[in-house]
Every structure is written in C-alpha cells, then in structure tokens.
C-alpha positions in Angstrom: 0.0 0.0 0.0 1.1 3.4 0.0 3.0 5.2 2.2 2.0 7.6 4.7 4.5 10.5 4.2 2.2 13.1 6.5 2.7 10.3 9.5 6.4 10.0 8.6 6.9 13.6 9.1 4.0 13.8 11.6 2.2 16.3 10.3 -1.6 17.0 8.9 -2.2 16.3 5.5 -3.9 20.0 5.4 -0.1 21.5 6.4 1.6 24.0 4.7 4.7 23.7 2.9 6.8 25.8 5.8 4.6 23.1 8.4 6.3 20.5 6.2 9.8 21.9 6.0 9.8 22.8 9.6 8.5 19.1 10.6 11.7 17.7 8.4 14.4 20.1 10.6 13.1 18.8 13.6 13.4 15.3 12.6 16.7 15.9 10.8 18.1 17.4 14.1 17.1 14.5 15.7 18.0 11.4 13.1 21.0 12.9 10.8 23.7 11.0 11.1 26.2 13.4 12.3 24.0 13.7 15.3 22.7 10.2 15.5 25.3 7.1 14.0 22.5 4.5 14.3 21.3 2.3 11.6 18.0 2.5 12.5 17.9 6.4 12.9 19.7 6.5 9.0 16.4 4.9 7.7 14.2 7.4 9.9 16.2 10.5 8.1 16.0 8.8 4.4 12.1 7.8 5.1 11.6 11.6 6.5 13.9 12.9 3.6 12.0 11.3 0.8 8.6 12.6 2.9 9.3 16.2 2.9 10.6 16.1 -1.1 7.6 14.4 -2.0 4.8 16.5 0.0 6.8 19.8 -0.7 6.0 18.6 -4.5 2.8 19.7 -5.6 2.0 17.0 -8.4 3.6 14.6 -6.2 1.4 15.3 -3.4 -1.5 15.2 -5.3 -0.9 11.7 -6.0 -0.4 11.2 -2.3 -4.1 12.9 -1.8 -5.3 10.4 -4.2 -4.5 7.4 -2.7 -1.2 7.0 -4.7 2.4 6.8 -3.6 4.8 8.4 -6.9 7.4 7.5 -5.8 6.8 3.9 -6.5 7.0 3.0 -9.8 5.8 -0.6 -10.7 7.7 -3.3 -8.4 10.8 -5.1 -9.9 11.4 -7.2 -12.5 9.2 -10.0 -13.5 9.1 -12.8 -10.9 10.8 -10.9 -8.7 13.9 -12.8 -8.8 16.2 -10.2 -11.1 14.7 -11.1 -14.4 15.3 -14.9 -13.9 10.8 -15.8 -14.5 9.8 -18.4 -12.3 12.9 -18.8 -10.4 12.0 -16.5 -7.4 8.6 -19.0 -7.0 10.1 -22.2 -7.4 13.0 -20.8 -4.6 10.2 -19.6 -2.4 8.0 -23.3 -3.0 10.9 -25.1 -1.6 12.4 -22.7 1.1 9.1 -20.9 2.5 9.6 -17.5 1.0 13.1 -16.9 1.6 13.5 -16.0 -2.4 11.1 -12.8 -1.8 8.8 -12.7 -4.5 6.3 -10.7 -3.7 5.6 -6.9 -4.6 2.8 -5.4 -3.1 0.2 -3.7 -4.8 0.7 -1.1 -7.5 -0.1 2.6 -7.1 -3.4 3.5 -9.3 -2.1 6.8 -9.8 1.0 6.2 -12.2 3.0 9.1 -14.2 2.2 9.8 -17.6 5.0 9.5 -20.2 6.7 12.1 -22.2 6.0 12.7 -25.7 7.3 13.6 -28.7 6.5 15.4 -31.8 8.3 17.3 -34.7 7.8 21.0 -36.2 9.3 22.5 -39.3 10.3 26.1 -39.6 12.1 28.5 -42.0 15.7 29.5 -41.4 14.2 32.9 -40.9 12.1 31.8 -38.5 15.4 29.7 -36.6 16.9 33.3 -37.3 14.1 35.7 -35.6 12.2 33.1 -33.1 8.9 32.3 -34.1 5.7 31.0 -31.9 4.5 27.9 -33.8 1.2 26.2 -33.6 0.8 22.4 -32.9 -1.9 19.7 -32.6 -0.7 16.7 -29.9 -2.7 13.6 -29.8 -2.1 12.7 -26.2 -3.5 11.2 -22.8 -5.8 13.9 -21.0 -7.3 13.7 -17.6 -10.8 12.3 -17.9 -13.2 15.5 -18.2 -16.3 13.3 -16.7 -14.6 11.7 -13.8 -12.0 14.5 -13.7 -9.2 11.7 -12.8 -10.8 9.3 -10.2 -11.4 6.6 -12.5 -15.5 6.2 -11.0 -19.0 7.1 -12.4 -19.8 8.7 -8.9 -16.4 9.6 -7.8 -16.2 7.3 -5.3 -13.1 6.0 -3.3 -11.8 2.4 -4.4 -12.4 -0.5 -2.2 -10.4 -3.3 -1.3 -10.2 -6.2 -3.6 -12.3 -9.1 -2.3 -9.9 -11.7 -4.4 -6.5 -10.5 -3.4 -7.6 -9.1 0.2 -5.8 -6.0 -1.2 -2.5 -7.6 -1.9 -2.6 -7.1 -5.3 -1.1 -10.7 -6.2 -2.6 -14.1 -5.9 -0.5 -17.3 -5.5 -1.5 -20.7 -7.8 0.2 -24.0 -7.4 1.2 -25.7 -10.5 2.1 -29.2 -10.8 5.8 -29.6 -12.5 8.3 -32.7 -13.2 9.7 -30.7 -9.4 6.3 -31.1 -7.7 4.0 -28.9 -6.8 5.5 -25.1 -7.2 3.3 -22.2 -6.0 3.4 -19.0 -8.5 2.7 -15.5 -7.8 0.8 -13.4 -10.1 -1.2 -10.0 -10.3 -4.5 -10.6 -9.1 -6.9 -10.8 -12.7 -9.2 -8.9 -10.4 -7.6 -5.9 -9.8 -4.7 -6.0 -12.3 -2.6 -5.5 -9.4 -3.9 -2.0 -7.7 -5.2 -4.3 -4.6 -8.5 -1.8 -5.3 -11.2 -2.0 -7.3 -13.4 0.7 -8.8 -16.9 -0.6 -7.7 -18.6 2.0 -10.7 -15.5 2.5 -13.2 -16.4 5.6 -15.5 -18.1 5.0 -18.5 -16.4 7.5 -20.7 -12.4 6.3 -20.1 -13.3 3.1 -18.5 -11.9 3.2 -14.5 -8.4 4.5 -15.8 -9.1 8.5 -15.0 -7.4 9.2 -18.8 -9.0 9.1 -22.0 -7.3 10.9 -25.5 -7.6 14.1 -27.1 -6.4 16.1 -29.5 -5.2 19.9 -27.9 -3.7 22.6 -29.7 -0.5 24.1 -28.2 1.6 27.2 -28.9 5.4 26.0 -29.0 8.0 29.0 -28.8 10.8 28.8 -30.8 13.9 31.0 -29.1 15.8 32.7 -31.8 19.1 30.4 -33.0 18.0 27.3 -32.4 19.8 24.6 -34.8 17.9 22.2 -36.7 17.4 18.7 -34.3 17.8 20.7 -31.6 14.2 19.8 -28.9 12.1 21.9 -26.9 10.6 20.9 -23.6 7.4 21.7 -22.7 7.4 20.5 -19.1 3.8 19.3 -18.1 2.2 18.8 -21.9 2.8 15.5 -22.0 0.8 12.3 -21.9 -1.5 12.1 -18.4 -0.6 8.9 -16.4 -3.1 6.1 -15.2 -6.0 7.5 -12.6 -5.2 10.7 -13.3 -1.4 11.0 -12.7 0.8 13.7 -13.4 1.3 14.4 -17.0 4.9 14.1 -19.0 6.9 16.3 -21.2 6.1 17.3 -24.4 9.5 17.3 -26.6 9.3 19.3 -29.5 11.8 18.9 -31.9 12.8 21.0 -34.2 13.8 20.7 -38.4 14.9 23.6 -40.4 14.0 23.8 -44.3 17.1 24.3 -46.8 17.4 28.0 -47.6 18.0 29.2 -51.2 20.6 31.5 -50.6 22.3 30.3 -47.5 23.9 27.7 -45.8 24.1 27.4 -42.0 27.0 25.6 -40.1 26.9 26.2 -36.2 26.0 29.9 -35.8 27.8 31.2 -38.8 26.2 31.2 -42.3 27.5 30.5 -46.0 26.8 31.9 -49.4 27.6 31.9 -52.8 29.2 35.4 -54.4 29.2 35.1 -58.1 31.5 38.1 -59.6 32.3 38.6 -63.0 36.0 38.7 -63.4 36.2 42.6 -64.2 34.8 43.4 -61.1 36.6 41.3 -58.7 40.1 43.2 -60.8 38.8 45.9 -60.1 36.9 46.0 -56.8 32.9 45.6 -56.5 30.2 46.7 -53.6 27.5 44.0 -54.0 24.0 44.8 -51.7 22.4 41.5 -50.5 19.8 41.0 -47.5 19.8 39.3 -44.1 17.2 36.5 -43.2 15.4 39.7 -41.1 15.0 41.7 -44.4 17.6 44.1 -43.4 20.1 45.1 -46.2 23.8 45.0 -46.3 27.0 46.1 -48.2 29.3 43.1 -49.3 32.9 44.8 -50.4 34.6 43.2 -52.5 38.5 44.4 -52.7 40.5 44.7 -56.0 42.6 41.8 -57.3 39.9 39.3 -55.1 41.3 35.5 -56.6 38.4 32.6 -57.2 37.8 30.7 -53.9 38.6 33.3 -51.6 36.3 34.2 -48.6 35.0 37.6 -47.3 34.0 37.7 -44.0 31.1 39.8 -42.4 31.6 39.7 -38.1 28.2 39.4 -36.3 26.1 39.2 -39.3 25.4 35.3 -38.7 22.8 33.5 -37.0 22.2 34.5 -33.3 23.9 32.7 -30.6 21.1 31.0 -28.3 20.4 32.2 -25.6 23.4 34.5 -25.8 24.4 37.6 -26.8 26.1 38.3 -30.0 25.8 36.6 -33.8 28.0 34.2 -36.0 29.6 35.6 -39.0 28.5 35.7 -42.8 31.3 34.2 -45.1 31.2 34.7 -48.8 32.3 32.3 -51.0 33.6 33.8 -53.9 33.0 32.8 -57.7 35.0 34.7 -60.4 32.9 34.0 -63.3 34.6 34.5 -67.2 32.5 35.8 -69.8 32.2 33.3 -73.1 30.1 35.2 -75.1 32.0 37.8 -76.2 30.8 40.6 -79.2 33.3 42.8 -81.2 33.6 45.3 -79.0 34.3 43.4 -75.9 36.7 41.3 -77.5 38.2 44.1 -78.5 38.3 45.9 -75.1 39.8 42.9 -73.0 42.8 42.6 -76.5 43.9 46.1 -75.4 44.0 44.9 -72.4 45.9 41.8 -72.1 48.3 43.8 -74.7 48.7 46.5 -71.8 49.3 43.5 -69.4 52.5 42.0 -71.1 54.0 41.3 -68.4 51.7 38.9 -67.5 53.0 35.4 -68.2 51.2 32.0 -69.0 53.2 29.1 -67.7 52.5 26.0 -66.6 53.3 25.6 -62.9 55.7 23.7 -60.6 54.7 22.5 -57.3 58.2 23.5 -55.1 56.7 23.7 -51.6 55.0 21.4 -49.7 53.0 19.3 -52.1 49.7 21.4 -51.7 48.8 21.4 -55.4 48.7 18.0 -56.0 47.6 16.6 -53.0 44.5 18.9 -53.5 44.3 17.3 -57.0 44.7 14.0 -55.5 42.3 14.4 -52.8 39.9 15.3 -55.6 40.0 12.1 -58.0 39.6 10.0 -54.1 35.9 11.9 -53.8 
C-alpha cells in the first residue's frame, strides 16, 4: 500500500509547505547522522527525507491525496527474482519465502510518459524566433470523472480476491512437484482496489485521448534537431497522474541563398572577373530583411572568402551573432561581341608582363595533393 508521508513527518495532510519543511528540521536534528550514528535512525532520516521532497512537491502530493504513492514506480522485474521468471517462485515453493517474490500492490495513480513530436520552420524563423502552432494527440485527464477513475467519484475499495494484496498465488504441478506462482490478481490487475462504478467515458483509468492545440516557442538560433521541452504537456498517467513532457523537436528547411553551419552562415558570391580586378560593392539582404553592403577588394582570386563579423545566426540564448562568409565565384564571360573582345585585346596587350606558364609545385606538395584528394571523392 502506499506510504503515509504526512505520519512520517507527523504532520496533517492540510499542512503548509513551511509546516512541512519545519516538521523535516526537527526530525533531521534528531536522526541525521552526524548527530545520530545508528542504523535504524539513518532509515528514519532517508524515510523523512524522501517525505518532505515528496509533500513539498505539488504533483507529487496530489498523487499522495489520491490514494497513490509516486514514488513507486511498478515493483521489480518480473518474478521478482532479477529477471530470472519463475525462479524466485520455485526458490520460495521449496524454502518458505526466503527467495522474496512478492511486490505489493501497485499505485493506481501512475505518471504519464513524455511525448514527442516534430515541427518545421524557416531559417528565418530559426533566425528571428517564431511561436509555432501544434496539434498533440495525447493522454488527457478524464473530463467526466476528472481523474478518479469512477461514475460517482467514489473512493476504491479493497479487492475481495486478493484481500488488497494485489497478487494471488497458484500451485502448479511440475516434473519438481507442486510449485506455488505468484501473479497479479486478474481482479484488480494488481492495484489491490477495485473501482466498484469505473467511469463510463475512459473506463476506470481517470485518462482518456484528445487532441489539444499548443503554442510551442521557438527562441531565436536554435539549430535544426535541436528539442524543446514543454514540461507538463505530456501524456497524463493512469488515474489521473501527473502528466509528462512534451519534446518538441525541431527541423529547419534548406534556404535558397544560405547555408548554415553552427551559428555562422555561408553563401555563394558570383562576380564577373572585371569586377573582382577591379573591386565591387554587391548589396544583399539578411534572413530579417535588413540590407547589407558586401565589399569586394580589387585583385579578389576565385575561392577566396570575405568575412562579415556578427552578421550570422544569433547565438542561443546569448548575446552576439555568427559571421557571414562569402564564397567567392570569379565568373569568365564566353560570349564575347566585337567590342568586348576588343576591349579585353587592349587589355591583355597592356598587361605583357603577365605570363602564361605552366606551374611547378616546389613547396610542400599542396597542389597536387588537392588534386589527388579530388579524383579519391
């Protein structure tokens, strides 16, 4: 059954949480074990530490109120011999319960598990923040019983089949003999209580599901995977326990124009090959719509980066932005008329001094192992 964490701290179960804290002091004065070395007055301060953490919580107290204990969570493993099935009975048949198989009855009131759904968004939106709406199909508390799991809203009674133990024993016959096994009572499923009236709208378990529309916000600079908790939004447990988390998470759609690695984004410059001789100022736009100047220097080489400090994507949570790095692309005209032939002939006359050669790779191998690197790909 569950425990009684108001006796434990000896307190009523209409006392405030300073009654509660101050009851704990008193008992910790008395059983901590700087003060008191004892075994038994170790167990005393653990029971009267887990009492005051449980009825300072308010969803776990609630679940006290109701009959429930949260801080049990289902017995042990199967058997209750480690995992090992049958074992546990068999050593108990033979050696009058010295294998300890039994568990008690479960706690009605259980806790609901987390969920978890996905979103998309924009990488403007991951730029600015955005509040995005989303439909969960989830575990709600019962709106006609609101939780108690009964028609009237009556307390449970004691199981008449299990006496309230919550597990019956059967002896089966084996090539051993007789062995007694211990099972969850089909009565009660193991609560030790029945409802004598269960609801007619979610059956007895105090949940049923629905579909509820939440606002999820999305903080400026998250990355795409990244999940947001929503504490509480989760799925509500059996008899009306507290609900889990709702996990969020988050994917970002590809961008047109610019790549995003860790808070700093990419993009493509493509400048004709006049203009990165001679020097260019190229306008382009932020993911907020705001404009900005992109200089690009005279005698800038194919491949080479510009770099724009702070105009990148917000750091979460933080002050400050990643940078914006411009990859640049010297494009050559092909389709040349008269006249621009013409023009670019004067030119490369003017640049004599300007020599085609094929060239030697006299440092540290760079060149080719670029080359090689490539042909591996």
């Amino acid at each position: 059954m569950a425990r009684d964490y108001y006796g434990i701290l000896g307190v009523d179960k209409n006392a405030s949480d300073a009654e509660i804290k101050k009851a704990y002091r008193r008992l910790a004065r008395k059983y901590h074990p700087d003060v008191n070395p004892s075994e038994e007055a170790a167990e005393k301060f653990r029971e009267a530490s887990v009492a005051q953490e449980v009825l300072t919580d308010p969803e776990k107290r609630r679940i006290v109120d109701m009959g429930g204990d949260p801080m049990e969570q289902g017995g042990g493993m199967p058997g209750g011999a480690g995992g090992f099935g049958g074992f546990g009975d068999i050593f108990e048949a033979f050696f009058g319960g010295a294998g300890g198989g039994a568990r008690g009855p479960r706690s009605r009131v259980q806790p609901g598990a987390d969920a978890l759904l996905r979103t998309t968004i924009s990488l403007e939106e991951a730029f600015a923040g955005v509040k995005k709406s989303v439909t969960v199909d989830t575990a709600v508390v019962c709106d006609s019983c609101q939780g108690t799991g009964s028609e009237s809203k009556a307390a449970p009674v004691t199981c008449d089949h299990c006496q309230g133990a919550g597990q019956v024993q059967e002896v089966q016959r084996s090539f051993l003999g007789n062995v007694m096994t211990t099972m969850d009572c089909p009565k009660c499923q193991g609560f030790g209580e029945i409802i004598p009236d269960p609801c007619k709208k979610c059956g007895g378990e105090g949940r049923m599901r629905a579909r509820r529309d939440l606002t999820v916000t999305v903080p400026a600079g998250i990355s795409d995977g990244m999940r947001i908790r929503m504490a509480g939004q989760g799925e509500v447990g059996h008899g009306g326990g507290p609900a889990g988390d709702l996990y969020v998470e988050v994917t970002t759609q590809r961008h047109n124009t610019y790549y995003r690695e860790g808070d700093n984004l990419h993009m493509k410059l493509r400048v004709p090959m006049l203009d990165a001789a001679l020097g260019v100022d190229i306008d382009g736009t932020d993911l907020a719509g705001k404009d900005f100047t992109i200089n690009v220097p005279a005698g800038t080489q194919p491949n080479e980066q510009i770099v724009l400090e702070g105009e990148g994507m917000p750091h979460l949570r933080a002050e400050g932005r990643g940078n914006l790095i411009a990859h640049v692309q010297v494009t050559v005209p092909t389709d040349l008329d008269d006249k621009s032939r013409e023009a670019l002939e004067k030119l490369r006359t003017a640049r004599d001094n300007d020599i085609t050669e094929i060239e030697t790779d006299q440092g540290d191998g760079n060149f080719f192992s670029r080359i090689r690197d490539r042909f591996k790909r």
